[in-house]
N, C-alpha and C positions, 0 to 999 in steps of 0.2 A: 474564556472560550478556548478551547482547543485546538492545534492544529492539526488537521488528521493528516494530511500526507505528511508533515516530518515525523508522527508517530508512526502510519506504515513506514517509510523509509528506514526506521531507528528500528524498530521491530525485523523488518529484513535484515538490514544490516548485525543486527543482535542474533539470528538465530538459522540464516538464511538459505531455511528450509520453508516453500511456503505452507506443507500442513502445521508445519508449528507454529508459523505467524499467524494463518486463521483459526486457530485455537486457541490462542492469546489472546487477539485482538477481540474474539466470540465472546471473551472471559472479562477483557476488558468493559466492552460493550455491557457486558450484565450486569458488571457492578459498579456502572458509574451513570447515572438518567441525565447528566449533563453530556456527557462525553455521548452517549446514546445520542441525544436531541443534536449537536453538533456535528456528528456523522449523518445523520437525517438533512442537514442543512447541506454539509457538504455536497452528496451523493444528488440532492435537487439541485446545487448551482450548477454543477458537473455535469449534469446529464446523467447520473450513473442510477441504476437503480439498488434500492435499501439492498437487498440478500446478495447483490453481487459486485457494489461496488468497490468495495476494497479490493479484490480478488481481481474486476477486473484493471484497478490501478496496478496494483501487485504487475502485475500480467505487464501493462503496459511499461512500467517503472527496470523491470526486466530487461524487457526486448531492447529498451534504452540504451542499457548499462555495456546488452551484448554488442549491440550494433558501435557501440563507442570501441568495444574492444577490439572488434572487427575491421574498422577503419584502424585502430593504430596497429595494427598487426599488418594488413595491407600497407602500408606506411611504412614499414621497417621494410618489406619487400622490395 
């Protein structure tokens, strides 16, 4: 079983641009029916739906990272 957020995460992290990580990730997706079926599981536990739920973790996992930097910047203030 796969874990898909630490492959998006690893995928951002690796490239972090997000048209190249849903390009990847598209690529991945296609060539692997286990990895496929696992994000299908994912995206139902999550709430998220199939065509957009990486994207909108991506999105999320983001605004995360910003808001962390945000506060320690304020912080140094």
């Amino acid at each position: 079983m796969y874990d898909i957020s630490e492959i998006l995460r690893s995928l951002l992290d690796q490239f972090s641009r997000t048209n190249v990580v849903d390009r990847e990730f598209e690529r991945m997706l296609a060539d692997d029916k286990n990895l496929k079926q696992d994000y299908r599981d994912w995206c139902d536990d999550r709430g998220y739906d199939y065509k957009t739920g990486y994207q909108d973790y991506l999105d999320e996992l983001i605004e995360s990272r910003d808001s962390i930097w945000e506060e320690a910047i304020s912080d140094d203030l």
